[in-house]
N, C-alpha and C positions, 0 to 999 in steps of 0.2 A: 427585382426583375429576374425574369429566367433567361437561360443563356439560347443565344438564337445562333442562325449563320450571320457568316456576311462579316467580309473583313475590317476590322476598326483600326486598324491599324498608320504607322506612319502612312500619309495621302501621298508621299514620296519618292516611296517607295514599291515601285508597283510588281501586283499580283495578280493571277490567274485565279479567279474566285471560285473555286470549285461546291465552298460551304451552302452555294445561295439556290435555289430550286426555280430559278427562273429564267426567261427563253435571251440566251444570249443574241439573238440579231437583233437585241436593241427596239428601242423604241419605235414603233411604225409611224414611217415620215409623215405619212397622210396624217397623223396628228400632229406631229411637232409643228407642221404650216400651219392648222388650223388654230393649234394654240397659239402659235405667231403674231396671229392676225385678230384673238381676242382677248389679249392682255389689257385693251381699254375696257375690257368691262369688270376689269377688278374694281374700281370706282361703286359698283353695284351690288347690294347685298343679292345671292345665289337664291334660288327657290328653297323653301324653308325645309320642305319635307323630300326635294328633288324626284317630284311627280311626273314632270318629262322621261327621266332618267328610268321609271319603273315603268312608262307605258312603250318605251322603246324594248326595254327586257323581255317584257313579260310577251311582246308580240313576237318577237325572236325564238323563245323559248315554248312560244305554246302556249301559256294560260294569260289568268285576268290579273291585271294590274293592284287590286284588292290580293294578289298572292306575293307579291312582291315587297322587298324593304330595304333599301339599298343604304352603303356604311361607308364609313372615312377608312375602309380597308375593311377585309372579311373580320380581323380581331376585334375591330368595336360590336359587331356582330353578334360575338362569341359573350362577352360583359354584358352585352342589352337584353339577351337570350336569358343570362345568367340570374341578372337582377329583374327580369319581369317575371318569371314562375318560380326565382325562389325553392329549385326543388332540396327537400330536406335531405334525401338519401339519394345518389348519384352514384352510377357503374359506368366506367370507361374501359373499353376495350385497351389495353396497355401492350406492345410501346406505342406510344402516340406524342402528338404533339403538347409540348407541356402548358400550352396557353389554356385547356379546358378546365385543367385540375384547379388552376390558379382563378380565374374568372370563376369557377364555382366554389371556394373554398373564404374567397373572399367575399361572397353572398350567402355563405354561412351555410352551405352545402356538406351532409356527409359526404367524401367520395370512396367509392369502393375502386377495385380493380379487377378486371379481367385479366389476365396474361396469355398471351396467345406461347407459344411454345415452340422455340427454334427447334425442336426435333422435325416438328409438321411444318417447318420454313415460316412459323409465324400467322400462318392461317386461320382464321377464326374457327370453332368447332360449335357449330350451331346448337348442336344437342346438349354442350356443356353451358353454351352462352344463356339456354333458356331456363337450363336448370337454377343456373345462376340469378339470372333475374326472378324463377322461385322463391327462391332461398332468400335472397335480401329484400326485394319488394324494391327496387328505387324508382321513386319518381321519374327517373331520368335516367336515359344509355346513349352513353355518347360514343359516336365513334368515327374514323377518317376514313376515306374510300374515294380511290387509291389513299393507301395510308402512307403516314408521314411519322417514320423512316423504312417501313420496312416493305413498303411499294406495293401490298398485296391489295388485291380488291377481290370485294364477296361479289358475287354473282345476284342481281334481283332474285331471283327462282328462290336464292337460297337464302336468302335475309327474311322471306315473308312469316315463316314461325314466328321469327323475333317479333318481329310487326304486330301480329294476330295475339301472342302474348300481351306484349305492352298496351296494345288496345286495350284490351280483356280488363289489365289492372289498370287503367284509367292513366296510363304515363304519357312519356314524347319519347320519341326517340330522334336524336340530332346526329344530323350526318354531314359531315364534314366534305365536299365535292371540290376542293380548291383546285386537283389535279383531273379532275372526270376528262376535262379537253386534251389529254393526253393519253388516254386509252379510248378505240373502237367498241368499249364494251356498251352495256343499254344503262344510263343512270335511272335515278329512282324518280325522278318527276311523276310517271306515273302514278303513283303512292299518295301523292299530295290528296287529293281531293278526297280518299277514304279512311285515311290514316290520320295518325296526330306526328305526324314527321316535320322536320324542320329540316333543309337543305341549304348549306350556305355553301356562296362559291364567292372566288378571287379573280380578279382580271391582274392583278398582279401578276401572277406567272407565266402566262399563255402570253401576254401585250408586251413584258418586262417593262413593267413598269409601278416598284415599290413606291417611288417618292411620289407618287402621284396619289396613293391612297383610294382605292376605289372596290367596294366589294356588294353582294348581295346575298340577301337570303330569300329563300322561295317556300312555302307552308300553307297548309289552309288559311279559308279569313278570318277564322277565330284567332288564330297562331300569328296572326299577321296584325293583325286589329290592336291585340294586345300590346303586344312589341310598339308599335307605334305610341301609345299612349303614355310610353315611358321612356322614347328616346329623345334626345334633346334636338333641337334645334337647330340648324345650318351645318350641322357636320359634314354636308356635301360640301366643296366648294366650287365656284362656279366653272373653272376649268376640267374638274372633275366632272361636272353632270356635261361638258361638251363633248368630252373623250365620247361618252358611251355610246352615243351613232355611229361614230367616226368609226370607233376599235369592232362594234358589232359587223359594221357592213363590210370593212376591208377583205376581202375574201382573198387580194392575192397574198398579204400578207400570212392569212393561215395557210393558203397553200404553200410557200415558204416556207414556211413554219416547220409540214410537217415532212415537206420534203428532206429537211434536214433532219429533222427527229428521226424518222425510222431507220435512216440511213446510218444515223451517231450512234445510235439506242443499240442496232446492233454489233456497228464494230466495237465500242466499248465493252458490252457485255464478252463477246465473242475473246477480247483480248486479255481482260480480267479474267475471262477461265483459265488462260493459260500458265499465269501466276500461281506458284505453287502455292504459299502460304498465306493465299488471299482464298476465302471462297465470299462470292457475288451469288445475293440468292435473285431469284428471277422479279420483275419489276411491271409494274403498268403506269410507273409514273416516269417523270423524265428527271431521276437520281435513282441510283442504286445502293442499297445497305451492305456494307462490307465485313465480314467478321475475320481479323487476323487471325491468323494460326500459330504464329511462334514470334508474334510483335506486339510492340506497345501503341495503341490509337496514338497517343501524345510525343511517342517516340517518331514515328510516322509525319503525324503533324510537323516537326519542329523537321524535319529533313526535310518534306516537302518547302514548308517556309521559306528555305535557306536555299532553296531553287527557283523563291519565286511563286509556288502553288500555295495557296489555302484550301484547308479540307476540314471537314465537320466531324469530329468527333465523337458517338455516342453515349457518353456516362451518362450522362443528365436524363436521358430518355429511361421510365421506369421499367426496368425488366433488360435495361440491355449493359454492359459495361466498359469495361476502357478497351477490349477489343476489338469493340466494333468503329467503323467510319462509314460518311453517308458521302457521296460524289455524285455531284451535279453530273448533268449531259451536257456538254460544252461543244464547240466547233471542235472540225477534223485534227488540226494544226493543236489547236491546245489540248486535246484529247490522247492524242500523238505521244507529245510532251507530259504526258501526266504517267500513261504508259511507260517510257522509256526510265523515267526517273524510280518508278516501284518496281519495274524490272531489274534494275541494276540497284537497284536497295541490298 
């Protein structure tokens, strides 16, 4: 298994979870009452393919239901993608999230690497990314947007070479949008009906709601069609295809949501400038990637620990090292507190 956030640790002893990318006010009530009150339909096996569930989405979202394919969480997603096309040579934009390399590596996938390059804050460089997909030909380019860790997002305007390449050589290209609901930028849904793209997202992060398990992907109907013909059976479960009305339509809860985000997003950032030997590069998701200057990620960690915080580490992420840390957006009070203790580090 690869190493994730999210603290395992003594249930005891309690932390400020800093490691985990998801919207701390909790669970939105409007579902906890609804799931409240349909816990007697566990008794009944869920719809098999959770076809409610995609014709709520996809009206939500704009297209046809035929685009839609909803998961026991975005990562079952990532494996169903992996093992239905099979691509023999794979290029991942790197750092990224380490679930793609492993879902494709384990279907028998070449994977290449991209490396975007801390001088440019980690930015993709299109002219290089297309040369690159020249040069190796892979069936497959994977990539995160807003990315996960280093919070960049490409611009549509500026993705479409890639696009018009991978056409050309008959590939996909899969984009990862878990965070899109936390930048005002334009996502690529446009793209779906001319392109061979694949778009998956998460209601994890935006609802905060991991244990519940619930994600989508969005593609043409070929890309769609196939995907289905090879993913299994009931992996919705039936509290999970309830959420998706409930979390889609709550509107005050995302106003909530981001009434606190813009407001968190900035003081943190703003405060983390101030930190000599911290530099924060700029973000569109709701965590930022931190690269020490004259500390240890692990050293760091084990002092926040012992305060209490958990923080995520980046070794593990290809291209980054024990320098770096990734910090959720958390509430005022624990943000405060996260401050105070790497200020007096």
């Amino acid at each position: 298994m690869n190493k994730h956030g999210g603290y395992f640790g003594d249930n005891d002893y309690k932390v400020i979870d800093f490691s985990v990318n998801i919207n701390p006010l909790g669970v939105p009530g409007s579902l906890i009452d609804e799931l409240q009150n349909s816990l007697r339909d566990l008794v009944r096996y869920p719809e098999i393919d959770g076809d409610t569930g995609k014709e709520v989405i996809a009206s939500k979202i704009g297209v046809k239901k035929d685009n839609i394919v909803v998961g026991n969480g975005a990562t079952e997603l990532i494996y169903l993608f992996s093992k239905t096309f099979l691509p023999k040579k794979t290029l991942i934009v790197q750092p990224t999230f380490t679930e793609y390399s492993r879902a494709l590596k384990l279907n028998g996938s070449e994977v290449y690497s991209f490396d975007t390059d801390e001088k440019q804050s980690f930015e993709i460089n299109i002219d290089k990314l297309v040369a690159a997909i020249d040069n190796i030909n892979p069936n497959l380019v994977v990539m995160c947007n807003p990315n996960n860790p280093t919070g960049v997002f490409t611009h549509k305007e500026d993705i479409k070479p890639v696009l018009d390449k991978i056409k050309a050589a008959g590939g996909y290209l899969f984009v990862d949008e878990s965070f899109i609901d936390f930048t005002n930028e334009e996502n690529y849904i446009s793209f779906v009906k001319g392109y061979p793209i694949f778009l998956l997202r998460s209601m994890t992060k935006t609802y905060g709601i991991p244990g519940l398990r619930l994600g989508y992907g969005i593609g043409n109907k070929d890309i769609i069609s196939e995907m289905n013909k090879k993913k299994e059976p009931w992996t919705i479960n039936s509290l999970a295809l309830k959420a998706i009305p409930i979390l889609l339509e709550d509107q005050e809860y995302i106003h909530e949501t981001f009434q606190w985000y813009n407001k968190e997003k900035e003081f943190l950032k703003n405060e983390l400038d101030k930190i000599d030997y911290i530099k924060t590069y700029k973000s569109y998701g709701n965590f930022f990637l931190c690269r020490l200057l004259n500390e240890n990620a692990d050293s760091i960690k084990d002092y926040l620990l012992d305060k209490g915080i958990y923080i995520r580490t980046c070794e593990d992420f290809l291209g980054l090292d024990s320098s770096y840390i990734r910090l959720a957006i958390r509430e005022r009070d624990e943000n405060s507190l996260l401050i105070k203790y790497l200020k007096n580090k």
